[in-house]
N, C-alpha and C positions, 0 to 999 in steps of 0.2 A: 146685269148685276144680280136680279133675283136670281137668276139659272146660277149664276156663281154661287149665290150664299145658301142655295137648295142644295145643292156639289158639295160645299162644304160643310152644311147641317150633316146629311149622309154621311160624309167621310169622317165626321166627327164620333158620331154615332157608333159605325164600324168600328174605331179603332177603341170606343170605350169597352166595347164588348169582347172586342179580342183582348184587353188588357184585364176584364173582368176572369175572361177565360183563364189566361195564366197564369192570374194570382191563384185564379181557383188549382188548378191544377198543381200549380207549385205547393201552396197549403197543404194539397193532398200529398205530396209527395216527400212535405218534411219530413226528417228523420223521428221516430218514436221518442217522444221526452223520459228522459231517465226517471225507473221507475213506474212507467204507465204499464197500462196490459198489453198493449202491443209492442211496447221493449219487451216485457217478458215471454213473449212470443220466440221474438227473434235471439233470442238467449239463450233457448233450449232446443233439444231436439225433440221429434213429433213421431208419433206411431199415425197414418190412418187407417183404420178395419173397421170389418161387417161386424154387427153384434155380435153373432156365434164367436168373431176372430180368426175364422176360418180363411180370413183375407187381410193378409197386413202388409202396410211399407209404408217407408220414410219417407218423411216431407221434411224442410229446411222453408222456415220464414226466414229472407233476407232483409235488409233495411235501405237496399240500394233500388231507388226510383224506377216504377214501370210504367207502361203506358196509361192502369188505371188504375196505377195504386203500388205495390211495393211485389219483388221480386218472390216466387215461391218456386224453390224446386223439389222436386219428386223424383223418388228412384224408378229405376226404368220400368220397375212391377208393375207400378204402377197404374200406368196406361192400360194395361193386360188386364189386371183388378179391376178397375175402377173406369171404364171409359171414357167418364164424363169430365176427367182429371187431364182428358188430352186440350180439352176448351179452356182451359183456366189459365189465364195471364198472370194475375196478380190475384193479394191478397189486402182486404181490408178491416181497422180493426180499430171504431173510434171507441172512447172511453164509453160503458152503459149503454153497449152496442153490442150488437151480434156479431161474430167473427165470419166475414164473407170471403167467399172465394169469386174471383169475377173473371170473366173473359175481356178481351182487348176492348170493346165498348164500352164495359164500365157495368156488362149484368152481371147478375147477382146467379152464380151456378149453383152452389152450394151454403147455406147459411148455418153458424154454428153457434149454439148458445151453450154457455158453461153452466152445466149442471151441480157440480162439485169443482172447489180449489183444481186446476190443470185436468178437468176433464172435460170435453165439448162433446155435445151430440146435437147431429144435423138429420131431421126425417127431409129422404131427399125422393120425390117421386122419380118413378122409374128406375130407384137404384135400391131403396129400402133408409135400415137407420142407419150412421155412419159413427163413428166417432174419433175423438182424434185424443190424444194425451201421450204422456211422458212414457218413453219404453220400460217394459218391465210394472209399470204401475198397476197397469192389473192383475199381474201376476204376487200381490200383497199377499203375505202370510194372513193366515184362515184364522179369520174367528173361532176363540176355543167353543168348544161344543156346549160347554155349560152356559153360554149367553145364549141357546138357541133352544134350549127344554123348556116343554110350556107348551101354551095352546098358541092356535095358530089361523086363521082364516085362507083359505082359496078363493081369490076372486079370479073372475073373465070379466074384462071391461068395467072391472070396478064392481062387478053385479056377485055376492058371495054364491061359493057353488061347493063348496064343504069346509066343515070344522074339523082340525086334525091337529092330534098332541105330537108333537117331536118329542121320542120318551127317550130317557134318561138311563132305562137300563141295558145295554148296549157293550162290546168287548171289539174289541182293539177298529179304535173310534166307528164302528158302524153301530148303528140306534135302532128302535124298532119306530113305523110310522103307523098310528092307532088314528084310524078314521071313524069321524062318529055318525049316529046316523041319518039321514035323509043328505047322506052327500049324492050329488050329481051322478048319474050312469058314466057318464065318460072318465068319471074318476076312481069308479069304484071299480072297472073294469082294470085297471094298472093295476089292481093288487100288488102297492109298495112295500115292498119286502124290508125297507129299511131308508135309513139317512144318513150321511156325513158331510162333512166340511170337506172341501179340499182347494188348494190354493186361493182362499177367500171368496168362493162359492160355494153355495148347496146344494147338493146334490142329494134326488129321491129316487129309488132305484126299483124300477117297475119288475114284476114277474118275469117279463119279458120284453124285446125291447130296448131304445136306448135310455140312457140314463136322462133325467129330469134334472137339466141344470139352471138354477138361480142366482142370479148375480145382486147383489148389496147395493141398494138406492139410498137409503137410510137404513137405522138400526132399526128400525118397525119393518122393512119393506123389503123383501126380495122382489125382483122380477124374472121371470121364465126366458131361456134363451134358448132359441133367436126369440127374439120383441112379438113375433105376425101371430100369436095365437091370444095377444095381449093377457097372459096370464101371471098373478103375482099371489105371493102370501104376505097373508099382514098382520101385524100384534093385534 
């Protein structure tokens, strides 16, 4: 009789936990509530690229149940692009939560936090920064130029490394850039010839050289693109 009700303590036990499992899984697995951030996921379409943009393709959030979490497909660039996009099962997305990409286990490959309304950026080791949003959205019409005349700080890492006016007197939208002094060698060696807006980026345009392009964090804040040299201007 003990060996019996030890037999069935265990088997009791077992079956809570498999039915703890389920619930859990099924939880995981219901459809997004109308309205949450993860409906609105699965309602749009998705760009994902490298900072530069140098590397773009579509994702599609589905709402139909995967192994660990809800169904994501990616165009076949994808894979190509992004290799770490071949391990990614599912997608997960609770409300005050980071938008995760997981493989069949249930890890966490890529994590994404919204920075701005429909824009996510994920620092992913081994791959760089990533981001994901609505096609076409960062290609937003340019800030007119008169929001940008005025002084201006360079940091590295947060640390200022020159003062600089984006001036005002300028012809057919290029500007002059007037660096003032004790800026940093590495920046006074680009001898910036000049500034403009273009496609709602800034762009400073060295001597020689490629162009210096900055992308819109806030209306104080540009940052340098690509991300690796962590370099921004700030009001």
């Amino acid at each position: 009789m003990r060996a019996g009700a030890a037999i069935a303590t265990v088997l009791a036990g077992c079956l809570a936990v498999a039915l703890a499992m389920a619930c859990g899984a099924a939880a995981q697995s219901a459809p997004p509530a109308p309205g949450s951030d993860a409906a609105r996921l699965a309602a749009a379409p998705w760009e994902l690229s490298s900072a530069d943009r140098e590397r773009i393709c579509a994702v599609r959030f589905l709402t139909a149940p995967a192994a660990s979490g809800f169904k994501v497909e990616f165009d076949a660039a994808c894979a190509s692009l992004f290799p770490v996009v071949k391990d990614v099962a599912a997608w997960l997305f609770a409300d005050n939560d980071l938008l995760r990409l997981v493989d069949a286990r249930g890890k966490t490959l890529i994590a994404f936090g919204e920075v701005e309304t429909g824009v996510f950026e994920a620092p992913t080791p081994g791959v760089g920064l990533l981001f994901l949003q609505a096609p076409g959205s960062a290609q937003q019409a340019s800030r007119p130029a008169d929001d940008m005349f005025g002084e201006w700080t360079m940091t590295r890492a947060g640390a200022p490394i020159c003062k600089l006016t984006l001036d005002s007197n300028g012809a057919d939208g290029k500007y002059p850039v007037l660096l003032r002094p004790n800026c940093d060698a590495s920046i006074v060696r680009q001898r910036f010839t000049h500034w403009s807006m273009q496609e709602g980026e800034l762009l400073l345009a060295p001597a020689a050289g490629a162009l210096w392009r900055f992308e819109e964090v806030d209306a104080a804040t540009f940052r340098r693109l690509p991300a690796t040299d962590d370099i921004a201007l700030t009001r």
